[in-house]
C-alpha positions as CSV (number, residue, x, y, z in Angstrom):
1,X,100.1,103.0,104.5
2,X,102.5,100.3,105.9
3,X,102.8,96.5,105.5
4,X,104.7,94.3,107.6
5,X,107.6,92.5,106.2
6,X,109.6,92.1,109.4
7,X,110.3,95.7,109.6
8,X,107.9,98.8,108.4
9,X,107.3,99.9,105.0
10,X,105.1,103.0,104.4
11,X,103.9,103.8,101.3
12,X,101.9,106.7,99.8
13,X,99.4,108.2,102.1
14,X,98.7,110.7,99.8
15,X,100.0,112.6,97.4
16,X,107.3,118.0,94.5
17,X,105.8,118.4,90.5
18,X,108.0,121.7,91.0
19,X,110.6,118.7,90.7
20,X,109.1,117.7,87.8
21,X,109.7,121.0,86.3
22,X,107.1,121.4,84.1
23,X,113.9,97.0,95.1
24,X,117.1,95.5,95.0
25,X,119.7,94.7,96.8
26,X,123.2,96.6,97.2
27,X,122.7,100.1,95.0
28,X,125.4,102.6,96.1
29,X,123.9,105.7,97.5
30,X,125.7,108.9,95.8
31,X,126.3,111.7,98.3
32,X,126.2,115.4,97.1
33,X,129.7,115.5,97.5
34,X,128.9,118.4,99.8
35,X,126.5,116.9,102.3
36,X,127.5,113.0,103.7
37,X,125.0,111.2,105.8
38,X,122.2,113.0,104.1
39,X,119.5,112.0,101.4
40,X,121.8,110.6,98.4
41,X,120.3,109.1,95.7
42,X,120.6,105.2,95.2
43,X,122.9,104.2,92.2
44,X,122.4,100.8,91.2
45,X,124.6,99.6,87.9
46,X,125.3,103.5,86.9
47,X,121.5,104.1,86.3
48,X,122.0,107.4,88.3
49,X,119.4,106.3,90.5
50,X,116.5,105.9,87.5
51,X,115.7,101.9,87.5
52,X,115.2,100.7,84.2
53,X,111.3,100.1,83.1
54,X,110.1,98.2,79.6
55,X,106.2,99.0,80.9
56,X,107.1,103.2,81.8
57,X,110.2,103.8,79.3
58,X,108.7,107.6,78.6
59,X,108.0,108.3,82.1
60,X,111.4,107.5,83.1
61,X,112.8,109.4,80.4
62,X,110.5,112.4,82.0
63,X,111.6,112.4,85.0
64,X,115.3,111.8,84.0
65,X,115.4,115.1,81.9
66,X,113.9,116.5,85.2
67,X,116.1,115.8,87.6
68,X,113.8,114.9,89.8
69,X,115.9,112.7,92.3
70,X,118.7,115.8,92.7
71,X,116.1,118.3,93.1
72,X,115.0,116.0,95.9
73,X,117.8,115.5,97.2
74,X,119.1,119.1,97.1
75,X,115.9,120.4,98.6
76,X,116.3,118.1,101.4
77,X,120.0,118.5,102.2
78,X,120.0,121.0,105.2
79,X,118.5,118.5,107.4
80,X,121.3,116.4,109.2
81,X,121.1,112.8,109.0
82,X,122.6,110.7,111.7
83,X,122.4,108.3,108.5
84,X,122.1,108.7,105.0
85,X,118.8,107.7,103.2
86,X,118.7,107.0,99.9
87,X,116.5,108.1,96.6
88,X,115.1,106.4,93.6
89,X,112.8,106.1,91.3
90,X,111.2,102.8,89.9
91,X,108.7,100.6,88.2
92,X,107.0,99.5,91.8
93,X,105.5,96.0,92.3
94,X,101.7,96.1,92.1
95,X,99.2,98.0,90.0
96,X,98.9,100.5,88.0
97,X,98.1,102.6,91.2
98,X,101.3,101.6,92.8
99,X,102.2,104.7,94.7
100,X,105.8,106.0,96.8
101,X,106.9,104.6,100.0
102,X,109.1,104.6,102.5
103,X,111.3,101.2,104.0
104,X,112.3,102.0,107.1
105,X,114.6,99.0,106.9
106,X,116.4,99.7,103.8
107,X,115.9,103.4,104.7
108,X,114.7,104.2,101.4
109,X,112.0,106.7,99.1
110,X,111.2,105.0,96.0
111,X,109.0,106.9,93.7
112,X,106.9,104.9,91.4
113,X,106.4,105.3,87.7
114,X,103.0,104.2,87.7
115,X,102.3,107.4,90.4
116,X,103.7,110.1,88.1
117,X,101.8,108.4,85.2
118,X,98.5,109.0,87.5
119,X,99.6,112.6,88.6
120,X,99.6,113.4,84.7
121,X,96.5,111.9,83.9
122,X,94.4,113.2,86.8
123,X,96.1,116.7,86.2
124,X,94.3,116.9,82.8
125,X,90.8,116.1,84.8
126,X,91.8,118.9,87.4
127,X,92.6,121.9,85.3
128,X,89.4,120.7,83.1
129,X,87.0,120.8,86.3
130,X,88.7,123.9,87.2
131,X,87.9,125.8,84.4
132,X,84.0,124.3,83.9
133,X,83.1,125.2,87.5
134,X,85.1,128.2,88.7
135,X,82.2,129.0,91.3
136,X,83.2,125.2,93.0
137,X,86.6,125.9,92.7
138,X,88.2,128.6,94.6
139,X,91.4,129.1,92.6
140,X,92.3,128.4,89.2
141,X,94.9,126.1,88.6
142,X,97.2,125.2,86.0
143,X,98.5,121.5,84.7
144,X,102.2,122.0,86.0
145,X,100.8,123.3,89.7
146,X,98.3,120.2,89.8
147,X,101.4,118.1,89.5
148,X,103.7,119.9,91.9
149,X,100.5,120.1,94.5
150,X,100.8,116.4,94.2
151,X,104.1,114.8,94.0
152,X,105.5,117.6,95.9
153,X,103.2,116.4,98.1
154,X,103.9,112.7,98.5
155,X,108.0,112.9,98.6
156,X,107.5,115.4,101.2
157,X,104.8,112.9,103.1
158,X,107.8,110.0,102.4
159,X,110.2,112.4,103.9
160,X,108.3,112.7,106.4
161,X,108.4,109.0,107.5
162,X,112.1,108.8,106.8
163,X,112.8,111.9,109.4
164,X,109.9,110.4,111.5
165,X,112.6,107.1,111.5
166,X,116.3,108.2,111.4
167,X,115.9,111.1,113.7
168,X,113.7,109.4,116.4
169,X,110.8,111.8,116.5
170,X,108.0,111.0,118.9
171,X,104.9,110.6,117.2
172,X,101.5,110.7,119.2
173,X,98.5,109.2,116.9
174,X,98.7,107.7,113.6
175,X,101.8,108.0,111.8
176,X,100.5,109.1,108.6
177,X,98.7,111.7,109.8
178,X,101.5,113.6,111.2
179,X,103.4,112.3,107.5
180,X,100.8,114.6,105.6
181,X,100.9,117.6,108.7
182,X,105.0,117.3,107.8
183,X,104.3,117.9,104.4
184,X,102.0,120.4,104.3
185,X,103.9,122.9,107.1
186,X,107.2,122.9,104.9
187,X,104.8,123.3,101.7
188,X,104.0,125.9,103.7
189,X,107.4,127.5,103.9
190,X,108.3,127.6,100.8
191,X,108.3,130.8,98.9
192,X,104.4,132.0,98.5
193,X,103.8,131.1,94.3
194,X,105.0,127.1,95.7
195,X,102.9,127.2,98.8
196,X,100.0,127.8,97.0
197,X,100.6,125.9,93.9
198,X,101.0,122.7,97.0
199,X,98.0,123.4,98.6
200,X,96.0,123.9,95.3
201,X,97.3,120.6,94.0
202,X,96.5,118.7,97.0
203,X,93.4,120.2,97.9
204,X,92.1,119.4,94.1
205,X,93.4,116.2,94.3
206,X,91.0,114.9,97.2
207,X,88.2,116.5,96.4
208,X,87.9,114.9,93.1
209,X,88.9,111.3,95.0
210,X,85.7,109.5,96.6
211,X,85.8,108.6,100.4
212,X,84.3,104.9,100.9
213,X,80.7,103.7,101.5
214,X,80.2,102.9,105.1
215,X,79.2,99.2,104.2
216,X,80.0,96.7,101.6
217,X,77.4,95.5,99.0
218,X,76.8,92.5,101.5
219,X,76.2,94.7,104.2
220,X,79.2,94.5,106.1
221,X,81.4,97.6,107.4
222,X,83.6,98.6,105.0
223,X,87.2,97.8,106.5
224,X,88.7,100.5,104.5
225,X,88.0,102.6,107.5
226,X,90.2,100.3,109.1
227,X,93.4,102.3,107.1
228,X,95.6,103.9,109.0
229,X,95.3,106.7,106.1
230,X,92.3,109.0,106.7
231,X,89.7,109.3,104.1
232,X,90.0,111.5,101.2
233,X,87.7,114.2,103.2
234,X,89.5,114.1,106.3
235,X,92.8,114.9,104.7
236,X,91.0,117.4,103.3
237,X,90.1,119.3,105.5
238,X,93.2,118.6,107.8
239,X,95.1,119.7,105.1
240,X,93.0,122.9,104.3
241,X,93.2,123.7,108.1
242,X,97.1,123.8,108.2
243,X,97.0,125.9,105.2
244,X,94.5,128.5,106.7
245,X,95.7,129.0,109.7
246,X,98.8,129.5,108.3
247,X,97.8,132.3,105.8
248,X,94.1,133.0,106.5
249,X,94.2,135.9,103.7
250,X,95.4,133.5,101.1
251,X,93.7,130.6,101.3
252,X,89.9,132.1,102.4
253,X,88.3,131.3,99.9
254,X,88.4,128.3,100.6
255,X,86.2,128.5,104.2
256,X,83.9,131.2,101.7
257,X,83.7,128.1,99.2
258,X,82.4,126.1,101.5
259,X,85.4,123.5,101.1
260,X,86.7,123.9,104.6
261,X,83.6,124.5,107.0
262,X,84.1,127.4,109.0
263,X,83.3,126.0,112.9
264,X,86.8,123.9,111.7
265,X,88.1,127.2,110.6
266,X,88.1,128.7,113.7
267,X,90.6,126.6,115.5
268,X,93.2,126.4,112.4
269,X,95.2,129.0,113.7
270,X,95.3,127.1,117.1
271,X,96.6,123.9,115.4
272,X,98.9,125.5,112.7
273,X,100.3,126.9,116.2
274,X,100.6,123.5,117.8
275,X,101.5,121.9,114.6
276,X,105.0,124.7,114.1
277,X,105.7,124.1,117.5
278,X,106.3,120.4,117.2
279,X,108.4,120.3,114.1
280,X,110.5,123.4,116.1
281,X,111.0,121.0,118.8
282,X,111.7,118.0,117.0
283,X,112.8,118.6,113.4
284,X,113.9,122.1,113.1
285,X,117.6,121.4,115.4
286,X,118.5,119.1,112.6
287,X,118.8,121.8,109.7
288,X,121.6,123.5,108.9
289,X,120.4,127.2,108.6
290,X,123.0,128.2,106.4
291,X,122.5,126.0,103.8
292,X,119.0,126.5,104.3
293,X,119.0,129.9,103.4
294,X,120.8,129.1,100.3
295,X,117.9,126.6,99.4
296,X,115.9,129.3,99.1
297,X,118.0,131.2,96.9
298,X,117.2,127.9,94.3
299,X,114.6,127.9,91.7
300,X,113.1,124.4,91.8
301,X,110.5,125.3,89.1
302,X,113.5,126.1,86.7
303,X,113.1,123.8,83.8
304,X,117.0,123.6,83.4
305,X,117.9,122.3,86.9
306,X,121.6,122.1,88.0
307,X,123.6,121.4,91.2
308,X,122.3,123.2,93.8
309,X,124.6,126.0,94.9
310,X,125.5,124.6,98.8
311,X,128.4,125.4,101.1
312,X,130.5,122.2,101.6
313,X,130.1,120.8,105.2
314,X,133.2,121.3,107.0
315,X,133.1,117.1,107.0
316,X,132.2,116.6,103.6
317,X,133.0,113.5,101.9
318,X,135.4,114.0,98.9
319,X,133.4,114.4,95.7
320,X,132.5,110.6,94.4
321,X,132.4,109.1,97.3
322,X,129.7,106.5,98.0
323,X,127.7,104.7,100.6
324,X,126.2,101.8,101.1
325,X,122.8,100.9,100.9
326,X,119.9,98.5,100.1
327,X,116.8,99.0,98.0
328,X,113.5,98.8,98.8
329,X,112.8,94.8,98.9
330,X,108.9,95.7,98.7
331,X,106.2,97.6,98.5
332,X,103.4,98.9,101.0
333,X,99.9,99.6,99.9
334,X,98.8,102.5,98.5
335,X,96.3,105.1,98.1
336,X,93.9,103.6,95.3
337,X,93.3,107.1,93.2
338,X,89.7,106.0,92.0
C-alpha cells in the first residue's frame, strides 16, 4: 500500500528468506564497485546499511550475519538503473506489523525489523499446520522455505515498485497487483528448489491470513475493501495462477487440493503468457544478460554468503565510491498479518 506524503510511498503488499540463509536523511548509497547506478545499499554513519535498533537488537544481528542487504543487492544487479536505488534495513515507524516499503521519492527499500520478526514467528505456525494436516496442504514445507517464500517475496514485490518507478513502466490497473505478478514471475525463474520454496511460502502464508468481513460490527461496509491491496484470497489465487501456468506439473496439486479452483486453472497458462510478455517488453531490455547468467551460477541459500562473482561494467565506478541518497522519511501502511 501507499500513503501520500507529497510523493508516493508503497509499503508491503505482501510478503528473499533464501537471503536470510537459513528514515533519515543523507546515508551514502555503496555501489558494488562493479555495477554504478544500480541497487546499492544505503550507508548511513558506517552501519553498512543495518540501522541501529534498542527494540530488535537480535534481529538485526540476524540479518547482519546474513547478508541480507548484499544478497539483495547482488541478485538484483543485472537490471540497469538509469539511477541508483538504495537498500536498508530498519526499525520502521509503526507497529509491531510494520512491514517493507518503497519511497519513490527517496527511491528507497527499507526492510523492517518488525517484518522478519513476524516471518519467524508465523514460520513456526506454517510448518506446524503443515505437518498436522498434510491432506489440506499440498506440499510439505520446511521453516527456512516458509521464510524465503515470504521475504523473498516482499523485496521482490518492493523491487517491483522501484523498477515500476525508475524505469517508467506503464502499469494498467492497480499498482500492487502487477508488484506481486513482478514478484512471482522472477520467483519463477529462479532455479526450480527456489521457485517452489517461493511459491510454497507465499501460498502458506495467505491461506493461513483471514480476508475481512464484508461489514463492520455497526453494519457498515468494511472500507478495507477500499485497499488498493487485494485480499488475502485474491492474492491467492492470483499468485497460484502465475505459478501453474507456469509449471502445471509442479504446482497441481494445488488445483487437485482444491486451493486454486480449477475453472481459474484453466486460463493460467493464458495469463502466465500475457503476464511474460509484459515484463519481456518492459523490464527484460534493462538486464544485462551476462551478468545475469552469472547470477545464476550463485547460491543464495549458502549460509556463508560472499561477493557475488560479477563481471565489472565497462563504466564501473572505482571500488569505494559512493552516491548520494536520502532515506526513507516515512512509512506506508502495511499488510496487518492477523
Amino acid at each position: 500500500m501507499k500513503a501520500v506524503m507529497g510523493t508516493r510511498t508503497r509499503a508491503l503488499g505482501w510478503t528473499f528468506a533464501g537471503m536470510l540463509g537459513l528514515g533519515c536523511a543523507g546515508p551514502a548509497v555503496a555501489q558494488s564497485a562493479q555495477a554504478p547506478d544500480r541497487m546499492a545499499i544505503a550507508i548511513e554513519d558506517n552501519d553498512g546499511g543495518y540501522r541501529a535498533t534498542s527494540n530488535y537488537a537480535a534481529v538485526r544481528d540476524r540479518v547482519m550475519k546474513a547478508r541480507l542487504l548484499e544478497r539483495l543487492r547482488d541478485f538484483l544487479s543485472p537490471i540497469r538503473l538509469p539511477r541508483s536505488v538504495g537498500v536498508l534495513a530498519a526499525e520502521c515507524p509503526g507497529s509491531t506489523n510494520a512491514g517493507p516499503f518503497y519511497n519513490d521519492r527517496t527511491r528507497t527499500i527499507t526492510i523492517c525489523y518488525q517484518f522478519v520478526a513476524l516471518v519467524e514467528k508465523w514460520a513456526d505456525r506454517a510448518v506446524g499446520a503443515a505437518q498436522k494436516d498434510s491432506k489440506t496442504y499440498p506440499f510439505p514445507i520446511t521453516r527456512d522455505e516458509f521464510i524465503w517464500g515470504l521475504i523473498g517475496g516482499v523485496l521482490l514485490h518492493e523491487s517491483g515498485h522501484a523498477l515500476f518507478d525508475v524505469l517508467n513502466v506503464p502499469v494498467f490497473g492497480r499498482e500492487e497487483d502487477a508488484a506481486d505478478q513482478f514478484a512471482i514471475l522472477i520467483a519463477l525463474r529462479l532455479r526450480p528448489p527456489l521457485a517452489e520454496a517461493a511459491v510454497k511460502g507465499y501460498a502458506y502464508f495467505w491461506h493461513m491470513a483471514r480476508d475481512p468481513g464484508a461489514m463492520t460490527k455497526d453494519g457498515n461496509l468494511n472500507d478495507d475493501f477500499a485497499d488498493e491491496h487485494g485480499t488475502p484470497s485474491q492474492r491467492l489465487y492470483n499468485g497460484l495462477c502465475v505459478a501453474y501456468g507456469h509449471s502445471p506439473a509442479v504446482f497441481g496439486k494445488f488445483v487437485s487440493a482444491g486451493w486454486l479452483p480449477e475453472q481459474r486453472a484453466k486460463g493460467c497458462a493464458r495469463e502466465y503468457a500475457q503476464l511474460a510478455s509484459a515484463f519481456e517488453r518492459t523490464v527484460l531490455p534493462f538486464i544485462d544478460a551476462k551478468r545475469m547468467a552469472e547470477m545464476d551460477k550463485v547460491d543464495w541459500l549458502a549460509a556463508n554468503y560472499g561477493p557475488a562473482p560479477v563481471t565489472p561494467a565497462p563504466n564501473a565506478a572505482p571500488a569505494g565510491q559512493t552516491a548520494s541518497a536520502r532515506g526513507p522519511t516515512g512509512s506506508g501502511k502495511t499488510v496487518n498479518a492477523r
